[in-house]
ROSESE-565603 format. One record per atom (N, C-alpha, C): residue in three letters; atom name; x, z, y. Coordinates in nm, 4 decimals, m for minus. Atoms other than C-alpha are relative to their C-alpha. Example, Ala and Ser with C-alpha at 12.3 -4.5 7.8 and 13.67 -1.06 7.14 Angstrom:
2
   zaro   torvex          X          Z          Y
    ALA        N     0.0890     0.0000    m0.1190
    ALA       CA     1.2300     0.7800    m0.4500
    ALA        C     0.0900     0.0000     0.1200
    SER        N    m0.0820    m0.0060    m0.1190
    SER       CA     1.3670     0.7140    m0.1060
    SER        C    m0.0770     0.0730     0.1090
This chain:
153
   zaro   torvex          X          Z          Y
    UNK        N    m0.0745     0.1193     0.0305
    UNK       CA     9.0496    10.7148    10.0888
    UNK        C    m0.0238    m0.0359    m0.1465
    UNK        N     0.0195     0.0162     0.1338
    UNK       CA     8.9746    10.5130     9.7591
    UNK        C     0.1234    m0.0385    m0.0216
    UNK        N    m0.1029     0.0409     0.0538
    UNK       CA     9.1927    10.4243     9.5091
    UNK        C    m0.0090    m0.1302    m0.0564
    UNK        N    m0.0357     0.1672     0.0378
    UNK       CA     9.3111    10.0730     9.4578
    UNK        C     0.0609     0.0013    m0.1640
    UNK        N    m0.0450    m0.0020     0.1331
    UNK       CA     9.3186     9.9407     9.1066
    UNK        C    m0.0314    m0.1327    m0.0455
    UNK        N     0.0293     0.0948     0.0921
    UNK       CA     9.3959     9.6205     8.9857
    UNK        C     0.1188    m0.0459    m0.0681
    UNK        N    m0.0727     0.0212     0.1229
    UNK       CA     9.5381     9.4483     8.6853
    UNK        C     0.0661    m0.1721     0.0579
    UNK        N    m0.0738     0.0822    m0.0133
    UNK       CA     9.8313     9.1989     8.6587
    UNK        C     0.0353    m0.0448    m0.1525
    UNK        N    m0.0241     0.0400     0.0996
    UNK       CA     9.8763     8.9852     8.4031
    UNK        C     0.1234    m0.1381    m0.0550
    UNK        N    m0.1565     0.1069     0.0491
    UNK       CA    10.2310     8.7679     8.2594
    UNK        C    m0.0342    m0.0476    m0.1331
    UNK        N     0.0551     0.0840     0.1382
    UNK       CA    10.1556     8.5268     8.0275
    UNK        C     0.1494     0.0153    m0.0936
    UNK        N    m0.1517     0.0093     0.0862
    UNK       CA    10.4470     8.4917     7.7575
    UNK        C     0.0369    m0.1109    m0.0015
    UNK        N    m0.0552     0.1620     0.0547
    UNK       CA    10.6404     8.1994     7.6630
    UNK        C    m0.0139    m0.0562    m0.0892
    UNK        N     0.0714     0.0497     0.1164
    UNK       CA    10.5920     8.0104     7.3437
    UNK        C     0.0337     0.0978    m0.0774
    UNK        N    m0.0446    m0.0998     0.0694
    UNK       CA    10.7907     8.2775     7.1875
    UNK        C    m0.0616     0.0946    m0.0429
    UNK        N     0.0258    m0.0889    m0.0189
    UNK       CA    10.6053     8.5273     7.2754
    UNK        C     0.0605     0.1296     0.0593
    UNK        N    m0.0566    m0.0828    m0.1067
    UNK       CA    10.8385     8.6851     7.5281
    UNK        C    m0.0743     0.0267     0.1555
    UNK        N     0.0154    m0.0088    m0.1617
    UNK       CA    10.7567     8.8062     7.8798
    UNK        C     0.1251     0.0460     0.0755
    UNK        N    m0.1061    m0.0092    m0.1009
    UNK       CA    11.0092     8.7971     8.1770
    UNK        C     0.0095     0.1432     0.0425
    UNK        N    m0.0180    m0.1480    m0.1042
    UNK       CA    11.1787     9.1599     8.3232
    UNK        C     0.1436    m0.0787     0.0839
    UNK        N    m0.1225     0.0553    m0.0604
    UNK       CA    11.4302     9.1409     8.5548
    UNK        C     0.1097     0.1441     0.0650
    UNK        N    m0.1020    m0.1266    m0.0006
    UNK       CA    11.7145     9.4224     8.5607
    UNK        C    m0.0174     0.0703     0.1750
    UNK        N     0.0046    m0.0013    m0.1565
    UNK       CA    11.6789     9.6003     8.9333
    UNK        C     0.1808     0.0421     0.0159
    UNK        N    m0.1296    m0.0380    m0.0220
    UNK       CA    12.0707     9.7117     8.8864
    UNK        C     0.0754    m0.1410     0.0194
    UNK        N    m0.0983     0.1263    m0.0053
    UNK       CA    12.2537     9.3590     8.7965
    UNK        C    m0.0853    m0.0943     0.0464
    UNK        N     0.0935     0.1237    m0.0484
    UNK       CA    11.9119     9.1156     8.8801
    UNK        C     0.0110    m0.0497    m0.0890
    UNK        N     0.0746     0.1203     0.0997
    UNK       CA    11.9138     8.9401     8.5402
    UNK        C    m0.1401     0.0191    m0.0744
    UNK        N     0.1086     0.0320     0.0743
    UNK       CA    11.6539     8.8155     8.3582
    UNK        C    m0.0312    m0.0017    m0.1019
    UNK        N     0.0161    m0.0088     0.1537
    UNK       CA    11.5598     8.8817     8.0149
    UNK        C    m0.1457     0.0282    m0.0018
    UNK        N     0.1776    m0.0443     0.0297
    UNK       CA    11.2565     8.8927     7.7911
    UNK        C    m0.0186     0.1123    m0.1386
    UNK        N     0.0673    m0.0386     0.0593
    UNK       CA    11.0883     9.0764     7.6041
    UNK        C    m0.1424    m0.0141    m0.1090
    UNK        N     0.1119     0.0490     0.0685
    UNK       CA    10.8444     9.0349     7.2950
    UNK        C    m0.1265     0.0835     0.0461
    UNK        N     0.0817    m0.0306    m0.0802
    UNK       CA    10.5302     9.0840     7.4575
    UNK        C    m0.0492     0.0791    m0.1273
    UNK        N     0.0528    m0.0777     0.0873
    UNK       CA    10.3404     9.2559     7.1555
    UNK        C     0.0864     0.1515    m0.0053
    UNK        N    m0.0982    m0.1318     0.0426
    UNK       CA    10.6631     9.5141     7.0776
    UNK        C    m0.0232     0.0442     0.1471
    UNK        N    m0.0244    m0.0682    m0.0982
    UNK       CA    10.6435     9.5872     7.4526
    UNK        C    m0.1075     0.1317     0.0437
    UNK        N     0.1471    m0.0415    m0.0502
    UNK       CA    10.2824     9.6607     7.4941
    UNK        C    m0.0152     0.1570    m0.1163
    UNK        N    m0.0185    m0.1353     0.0473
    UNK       CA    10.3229     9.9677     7.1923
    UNK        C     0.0564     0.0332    m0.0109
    UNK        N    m0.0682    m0.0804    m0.0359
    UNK       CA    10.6364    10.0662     7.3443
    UNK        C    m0.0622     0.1006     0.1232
    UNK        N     0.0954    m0.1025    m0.1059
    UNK       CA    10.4035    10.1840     7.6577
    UNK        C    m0.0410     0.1039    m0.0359
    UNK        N     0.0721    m0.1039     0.0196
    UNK       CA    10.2055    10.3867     7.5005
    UNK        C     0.0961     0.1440    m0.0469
    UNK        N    m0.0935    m0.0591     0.0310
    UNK       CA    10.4798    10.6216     7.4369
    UNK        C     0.1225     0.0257     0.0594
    UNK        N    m0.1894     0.0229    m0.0863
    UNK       CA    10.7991    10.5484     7.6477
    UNK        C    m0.0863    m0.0491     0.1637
    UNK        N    m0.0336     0.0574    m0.1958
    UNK       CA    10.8559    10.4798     8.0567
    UNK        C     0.0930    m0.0491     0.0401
    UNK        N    m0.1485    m0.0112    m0.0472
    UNK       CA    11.1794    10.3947     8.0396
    UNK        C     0.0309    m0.1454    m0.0976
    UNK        N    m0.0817     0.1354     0.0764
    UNK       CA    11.3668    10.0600     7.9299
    UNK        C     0.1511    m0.0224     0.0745
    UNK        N    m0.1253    m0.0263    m0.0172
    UNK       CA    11.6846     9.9688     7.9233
    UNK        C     0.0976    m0.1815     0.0131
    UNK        N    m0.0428     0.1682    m0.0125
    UNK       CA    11.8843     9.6249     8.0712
    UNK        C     0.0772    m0.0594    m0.1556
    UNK        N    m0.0591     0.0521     0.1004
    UNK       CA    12.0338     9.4382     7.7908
    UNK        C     0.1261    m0.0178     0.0777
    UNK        N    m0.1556     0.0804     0.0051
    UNK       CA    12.3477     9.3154     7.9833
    UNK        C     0.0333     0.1267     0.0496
    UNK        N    m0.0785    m0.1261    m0.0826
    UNK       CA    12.4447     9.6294     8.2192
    UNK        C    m0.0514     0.0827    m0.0897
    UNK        N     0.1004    m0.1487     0.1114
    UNK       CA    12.2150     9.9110     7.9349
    UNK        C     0.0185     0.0854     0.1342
    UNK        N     0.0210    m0.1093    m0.0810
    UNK       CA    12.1714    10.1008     8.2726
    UNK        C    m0.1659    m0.0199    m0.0620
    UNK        N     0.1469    m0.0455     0.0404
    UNK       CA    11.7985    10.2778     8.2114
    UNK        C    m0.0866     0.0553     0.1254
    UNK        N     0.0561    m0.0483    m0.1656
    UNK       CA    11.5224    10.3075     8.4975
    UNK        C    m0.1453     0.0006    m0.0982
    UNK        N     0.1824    m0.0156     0.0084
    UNK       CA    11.1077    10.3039     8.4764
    UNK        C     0.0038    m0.1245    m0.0136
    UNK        N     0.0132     0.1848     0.0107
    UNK       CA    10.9739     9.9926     8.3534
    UNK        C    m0.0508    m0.0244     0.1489
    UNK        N     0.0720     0.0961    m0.1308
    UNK       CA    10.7710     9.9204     8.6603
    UNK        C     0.1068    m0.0467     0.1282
    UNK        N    m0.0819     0.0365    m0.1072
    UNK       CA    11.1097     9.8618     8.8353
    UNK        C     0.0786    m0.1595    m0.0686
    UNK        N    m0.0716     0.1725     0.0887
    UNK       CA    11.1924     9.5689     8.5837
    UNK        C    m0.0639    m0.1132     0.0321
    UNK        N     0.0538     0.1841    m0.0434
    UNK       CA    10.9225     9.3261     8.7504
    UNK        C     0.0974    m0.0710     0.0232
    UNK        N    m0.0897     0.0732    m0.0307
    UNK       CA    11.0523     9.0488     8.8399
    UNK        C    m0.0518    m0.0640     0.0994
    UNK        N     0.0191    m0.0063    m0.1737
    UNK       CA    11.0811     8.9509     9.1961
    UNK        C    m0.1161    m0.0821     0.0297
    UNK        N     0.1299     0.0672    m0.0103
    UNK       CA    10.7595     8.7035     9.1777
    UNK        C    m0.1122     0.0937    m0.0388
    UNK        N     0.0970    m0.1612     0.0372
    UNK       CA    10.5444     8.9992     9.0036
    UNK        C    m0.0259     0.0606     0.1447
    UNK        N     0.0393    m0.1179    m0.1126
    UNK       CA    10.6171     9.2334     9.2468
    UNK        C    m0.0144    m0.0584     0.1627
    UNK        N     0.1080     0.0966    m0.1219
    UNK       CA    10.5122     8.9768     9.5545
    UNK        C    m0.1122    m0.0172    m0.0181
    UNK        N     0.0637    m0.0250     0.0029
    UNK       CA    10.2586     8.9320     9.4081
    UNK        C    m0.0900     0.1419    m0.0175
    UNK        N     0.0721    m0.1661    m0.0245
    UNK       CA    10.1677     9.2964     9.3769
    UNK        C     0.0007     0.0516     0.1458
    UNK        N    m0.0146     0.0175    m0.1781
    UNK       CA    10.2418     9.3278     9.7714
    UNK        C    m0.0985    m0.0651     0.0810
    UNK        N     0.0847     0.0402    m0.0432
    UNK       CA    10.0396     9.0613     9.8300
    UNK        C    m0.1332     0.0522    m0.0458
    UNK        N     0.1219    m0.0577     0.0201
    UNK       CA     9.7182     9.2002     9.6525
    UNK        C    m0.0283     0.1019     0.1166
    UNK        N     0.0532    m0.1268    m0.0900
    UNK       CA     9.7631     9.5463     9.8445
    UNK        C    m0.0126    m0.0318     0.1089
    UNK        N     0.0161     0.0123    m0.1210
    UNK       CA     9.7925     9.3571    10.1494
    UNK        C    m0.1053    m0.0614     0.0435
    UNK        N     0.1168     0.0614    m0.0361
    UNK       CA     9.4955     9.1325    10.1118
    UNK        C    m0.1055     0.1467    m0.0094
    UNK        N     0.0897    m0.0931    m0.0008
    UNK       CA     9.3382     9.4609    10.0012
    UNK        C    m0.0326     0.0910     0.1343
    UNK        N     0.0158    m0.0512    m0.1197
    UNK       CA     9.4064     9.6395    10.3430
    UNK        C    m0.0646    m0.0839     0.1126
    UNK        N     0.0239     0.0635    m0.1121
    UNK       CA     9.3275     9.3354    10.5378
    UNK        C    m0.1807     0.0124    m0.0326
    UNK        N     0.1355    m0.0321     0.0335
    UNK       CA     8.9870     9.3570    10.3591
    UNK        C    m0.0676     0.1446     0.0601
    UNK        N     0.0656    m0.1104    m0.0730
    UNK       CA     8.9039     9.7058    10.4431
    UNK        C     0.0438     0.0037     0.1180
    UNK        N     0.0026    m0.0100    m0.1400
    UNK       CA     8.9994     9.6853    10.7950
    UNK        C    m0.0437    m0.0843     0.0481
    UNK        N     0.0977     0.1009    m0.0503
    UNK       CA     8.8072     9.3737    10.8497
    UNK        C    m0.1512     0.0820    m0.0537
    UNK        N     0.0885    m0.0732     0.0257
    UNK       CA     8.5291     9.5767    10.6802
    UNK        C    m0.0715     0.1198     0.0698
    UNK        N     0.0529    m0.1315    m0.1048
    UNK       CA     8.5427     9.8771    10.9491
    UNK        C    m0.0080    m0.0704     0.0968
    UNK        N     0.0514     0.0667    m0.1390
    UNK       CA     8.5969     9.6664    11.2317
    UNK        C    m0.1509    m0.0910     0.0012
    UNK        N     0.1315     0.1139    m0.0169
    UNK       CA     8.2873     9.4062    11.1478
    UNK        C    m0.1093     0.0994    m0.0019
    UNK        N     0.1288    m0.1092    m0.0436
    UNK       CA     8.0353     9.7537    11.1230
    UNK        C     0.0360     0.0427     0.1201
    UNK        N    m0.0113    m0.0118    m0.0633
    UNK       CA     8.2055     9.8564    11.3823
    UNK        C    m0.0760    m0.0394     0.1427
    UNK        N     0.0289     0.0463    m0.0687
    UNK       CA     8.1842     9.5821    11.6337
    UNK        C    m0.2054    m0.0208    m0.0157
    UNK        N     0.1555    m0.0192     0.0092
    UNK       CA     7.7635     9.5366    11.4984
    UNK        C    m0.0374     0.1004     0.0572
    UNK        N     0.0502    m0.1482    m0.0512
    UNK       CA     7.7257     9.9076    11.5980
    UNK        C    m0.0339    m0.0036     0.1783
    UNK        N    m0.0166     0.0089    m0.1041
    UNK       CA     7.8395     9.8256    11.9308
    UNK        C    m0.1144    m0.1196     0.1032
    UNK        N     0.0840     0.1003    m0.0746
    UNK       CA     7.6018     9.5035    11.9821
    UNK        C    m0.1013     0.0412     0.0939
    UNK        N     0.0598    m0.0674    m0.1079
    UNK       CA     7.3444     9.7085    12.1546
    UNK        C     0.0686     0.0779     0.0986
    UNK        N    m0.0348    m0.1001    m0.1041
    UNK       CA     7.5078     9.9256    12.3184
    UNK        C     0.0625    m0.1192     0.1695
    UNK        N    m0.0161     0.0979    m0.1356
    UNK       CA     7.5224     9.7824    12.7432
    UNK        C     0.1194     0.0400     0.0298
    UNK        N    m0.0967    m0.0920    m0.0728
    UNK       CA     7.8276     9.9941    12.8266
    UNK        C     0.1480    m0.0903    m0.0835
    UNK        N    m0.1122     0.0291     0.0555
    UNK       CA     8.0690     9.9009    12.5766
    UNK        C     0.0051    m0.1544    m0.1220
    UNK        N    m0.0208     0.1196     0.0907
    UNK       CA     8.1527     9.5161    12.4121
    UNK        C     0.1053     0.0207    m0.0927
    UNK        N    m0.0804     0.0339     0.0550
    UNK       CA     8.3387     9.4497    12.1296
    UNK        C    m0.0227    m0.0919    m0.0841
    UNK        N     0.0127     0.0688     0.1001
    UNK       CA     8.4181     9.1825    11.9382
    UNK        C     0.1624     0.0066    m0.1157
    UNK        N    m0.1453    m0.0324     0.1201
    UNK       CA     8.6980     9.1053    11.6054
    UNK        C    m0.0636    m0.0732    m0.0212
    UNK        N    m0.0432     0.1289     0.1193
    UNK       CA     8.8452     8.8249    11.4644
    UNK        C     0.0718     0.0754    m0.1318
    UNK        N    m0.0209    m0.0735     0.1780
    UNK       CA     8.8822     8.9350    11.0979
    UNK        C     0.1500    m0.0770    m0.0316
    UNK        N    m0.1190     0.0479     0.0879
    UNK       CA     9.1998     8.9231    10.9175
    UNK        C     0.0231    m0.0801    m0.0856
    UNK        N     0.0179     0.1164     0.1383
    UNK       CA     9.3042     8.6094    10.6836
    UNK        C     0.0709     0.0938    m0.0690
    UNK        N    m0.0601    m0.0813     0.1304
    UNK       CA     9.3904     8.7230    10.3283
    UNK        C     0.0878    m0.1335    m0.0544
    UNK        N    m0.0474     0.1436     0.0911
    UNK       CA     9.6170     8.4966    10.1534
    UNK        C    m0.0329    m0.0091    m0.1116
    UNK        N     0.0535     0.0260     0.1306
    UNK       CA     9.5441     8.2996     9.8801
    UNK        C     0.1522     0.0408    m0.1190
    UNK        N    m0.0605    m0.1053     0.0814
    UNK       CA     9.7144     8.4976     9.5440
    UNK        C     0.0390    m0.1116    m0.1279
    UNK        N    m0.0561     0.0394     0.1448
    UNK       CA     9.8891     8.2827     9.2927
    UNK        C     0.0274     0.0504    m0.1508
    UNK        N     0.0263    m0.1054     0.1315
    UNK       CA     9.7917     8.4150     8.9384
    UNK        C     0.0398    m0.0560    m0.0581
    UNK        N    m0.0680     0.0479     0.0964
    UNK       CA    10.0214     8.2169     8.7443
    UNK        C     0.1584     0.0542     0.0146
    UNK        N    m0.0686    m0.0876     0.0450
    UNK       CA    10.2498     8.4609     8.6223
    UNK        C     0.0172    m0.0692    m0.1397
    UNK        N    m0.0603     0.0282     0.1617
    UNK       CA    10.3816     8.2222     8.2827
    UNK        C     0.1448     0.0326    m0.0167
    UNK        N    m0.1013     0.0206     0.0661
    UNK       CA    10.6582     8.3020     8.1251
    UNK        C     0.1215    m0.1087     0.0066
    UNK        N    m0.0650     0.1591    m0.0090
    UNK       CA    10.9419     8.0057     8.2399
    UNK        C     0.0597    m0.0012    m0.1472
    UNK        N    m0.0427     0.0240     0.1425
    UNK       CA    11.0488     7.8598     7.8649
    UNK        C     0.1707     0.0055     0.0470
    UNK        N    m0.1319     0.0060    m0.0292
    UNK       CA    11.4315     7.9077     7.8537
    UNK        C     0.1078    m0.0186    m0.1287
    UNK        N    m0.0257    m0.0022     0.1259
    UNK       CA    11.6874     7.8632     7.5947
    UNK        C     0.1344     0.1321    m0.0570
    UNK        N    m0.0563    m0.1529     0.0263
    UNK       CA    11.8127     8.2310     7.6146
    UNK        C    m0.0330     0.0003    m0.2200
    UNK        N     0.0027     0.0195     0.1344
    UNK       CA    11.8831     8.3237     7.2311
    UNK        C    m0.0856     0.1980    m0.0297
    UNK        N     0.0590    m0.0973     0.0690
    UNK       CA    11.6656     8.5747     7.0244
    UNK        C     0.0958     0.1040    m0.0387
    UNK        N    m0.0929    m0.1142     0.0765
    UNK       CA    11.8216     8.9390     6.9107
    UNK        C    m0.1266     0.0940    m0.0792
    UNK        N     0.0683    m0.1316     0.0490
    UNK       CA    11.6993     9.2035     6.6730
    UNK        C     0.0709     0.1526     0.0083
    UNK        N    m0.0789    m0.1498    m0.0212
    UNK       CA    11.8332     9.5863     6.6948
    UNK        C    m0.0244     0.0303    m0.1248
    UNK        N    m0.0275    m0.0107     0.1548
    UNK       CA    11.9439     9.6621     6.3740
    UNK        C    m0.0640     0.1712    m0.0078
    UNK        N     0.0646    m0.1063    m0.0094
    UNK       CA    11.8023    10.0112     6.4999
    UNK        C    m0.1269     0.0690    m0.0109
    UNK        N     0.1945    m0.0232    m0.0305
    UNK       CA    11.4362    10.0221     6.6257
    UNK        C    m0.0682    m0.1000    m0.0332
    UNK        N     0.0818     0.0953     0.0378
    UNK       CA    11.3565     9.6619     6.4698
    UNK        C    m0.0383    m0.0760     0.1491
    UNK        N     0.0509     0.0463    m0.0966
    UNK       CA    11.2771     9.5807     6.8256
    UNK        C     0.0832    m0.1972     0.0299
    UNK        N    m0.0362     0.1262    m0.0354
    UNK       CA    11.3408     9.2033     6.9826
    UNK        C     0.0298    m0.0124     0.1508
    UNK        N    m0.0520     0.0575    m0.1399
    UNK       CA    11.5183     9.0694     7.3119
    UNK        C     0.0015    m0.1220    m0.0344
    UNK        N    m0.0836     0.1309    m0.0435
    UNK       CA    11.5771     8.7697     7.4619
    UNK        C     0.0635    m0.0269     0.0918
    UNK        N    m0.0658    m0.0179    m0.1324
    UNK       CA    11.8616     8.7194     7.6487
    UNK        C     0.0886    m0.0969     0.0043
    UNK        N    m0.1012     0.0712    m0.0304
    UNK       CA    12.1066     8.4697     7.7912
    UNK        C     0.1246     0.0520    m0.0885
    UNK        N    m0.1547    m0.1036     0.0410
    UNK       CA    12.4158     8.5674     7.5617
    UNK        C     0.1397    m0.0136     0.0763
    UNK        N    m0.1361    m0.0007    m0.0762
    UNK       CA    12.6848     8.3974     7.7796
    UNK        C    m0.0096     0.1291     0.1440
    UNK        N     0.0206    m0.1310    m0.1099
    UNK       CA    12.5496     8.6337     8.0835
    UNK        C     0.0427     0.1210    m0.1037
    UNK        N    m0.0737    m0.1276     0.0996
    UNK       CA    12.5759     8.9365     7.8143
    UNK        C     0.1329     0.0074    m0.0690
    UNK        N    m0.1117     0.0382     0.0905
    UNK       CA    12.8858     8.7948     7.7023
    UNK        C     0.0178     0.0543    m0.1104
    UNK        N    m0.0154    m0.0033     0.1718
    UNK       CA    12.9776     8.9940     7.3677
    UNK        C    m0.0865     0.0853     0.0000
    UNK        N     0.0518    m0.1067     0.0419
    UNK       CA    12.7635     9.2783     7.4306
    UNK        C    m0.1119    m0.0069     0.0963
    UNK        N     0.1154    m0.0173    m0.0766
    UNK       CA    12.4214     9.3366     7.4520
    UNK        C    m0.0760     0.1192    m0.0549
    UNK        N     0.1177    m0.1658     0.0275
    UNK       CA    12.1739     9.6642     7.4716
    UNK        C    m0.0949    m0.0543    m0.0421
    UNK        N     0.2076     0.0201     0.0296
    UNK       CA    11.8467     9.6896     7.2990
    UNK        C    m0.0313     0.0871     0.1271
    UNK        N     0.1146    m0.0102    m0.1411
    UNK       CA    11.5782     9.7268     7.5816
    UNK        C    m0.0311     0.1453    m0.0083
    UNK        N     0.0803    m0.0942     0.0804
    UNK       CA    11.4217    10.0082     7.3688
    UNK        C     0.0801     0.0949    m0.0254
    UNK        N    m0.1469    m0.1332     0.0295
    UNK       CA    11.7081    10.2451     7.2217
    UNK        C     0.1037    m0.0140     0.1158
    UNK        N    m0.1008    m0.0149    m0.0526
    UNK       CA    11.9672    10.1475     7.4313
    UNK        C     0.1397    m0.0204    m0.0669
    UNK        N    m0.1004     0.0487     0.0690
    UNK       CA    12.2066    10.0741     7.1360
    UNK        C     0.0845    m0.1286     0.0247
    UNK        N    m0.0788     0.1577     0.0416
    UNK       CA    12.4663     9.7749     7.1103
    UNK        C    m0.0624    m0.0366    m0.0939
    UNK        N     0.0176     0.0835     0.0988
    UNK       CA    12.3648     9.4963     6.9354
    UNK        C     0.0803    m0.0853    m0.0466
């Protein structure tokens, strides 16, 4: 069995935020795309701004992301099993005993616009790690977590 490997890419907003989306409460907040990208290399873990519950980033997509990540693996399976069946059925063309034919699987077409929606969520800094959010503040009402430490801001 090979291994499937491809890349997804979220544009930012003018800001330079990219969209997560909490998997505990479902909101939406961003993130400065630069501070995020050399929090990776180092950390797995982020943290909601409105609820500060803490999970794996890859559970913070946000519900369009991770359809589209669904859909890739699924066009990817429909691909290799249209791929065994079409040698398949060729194998079989000679042969007098046994016919087969296959109608191949459609793949859907993959919407790669992953931008950033512009919003007028307000900027924070963490007086802690320097890091940046952006978050709705009436949703956070008085209190909000950094992404990164986990502190009040």
């Amino acid at each position: 069995m090979s291994e499937l490997k491809f890349k997804i890419e979220i544009e930012s907003d003018n800001d330079g935020y990219v969209a997560f989306e909490c998997p505990f409460c479902e909101t939406i907040f961003g993130l400065k795309s630069n501070e995020y990208q050399e929090w990776l290399e180092t950390n797995n873990e982020i943290y909601c701004p409105y609820c500060g519950l803490k999970d794996n980033k890859d559970n913070f997509y946000t519900k369009e992301v991770v359809e589209q990540i669904k859909q890739i693996a699924l066009n990817s399976a429909y691909e290799q099993i249209n791929t065994v069946f079409t040698k398949m059925a060729k194998s079989m063309s000679n042969n007098k005993y046994i016919k087969m034919t296959y109608k191949p699987l459609k793949t859907a077409r993959i919407d790669n616009n992953n931008k950033t929606d512009e919003s007028s969520d307000e900027i924070f800094e963490c007086k802690s790690c320097q890091h940046h959010l952006k978050v709705n503040y009436i949703v956070g009402k008085s209190r909000i977590y950094c992404s990164y430490c986990g502190r009040d801001i």
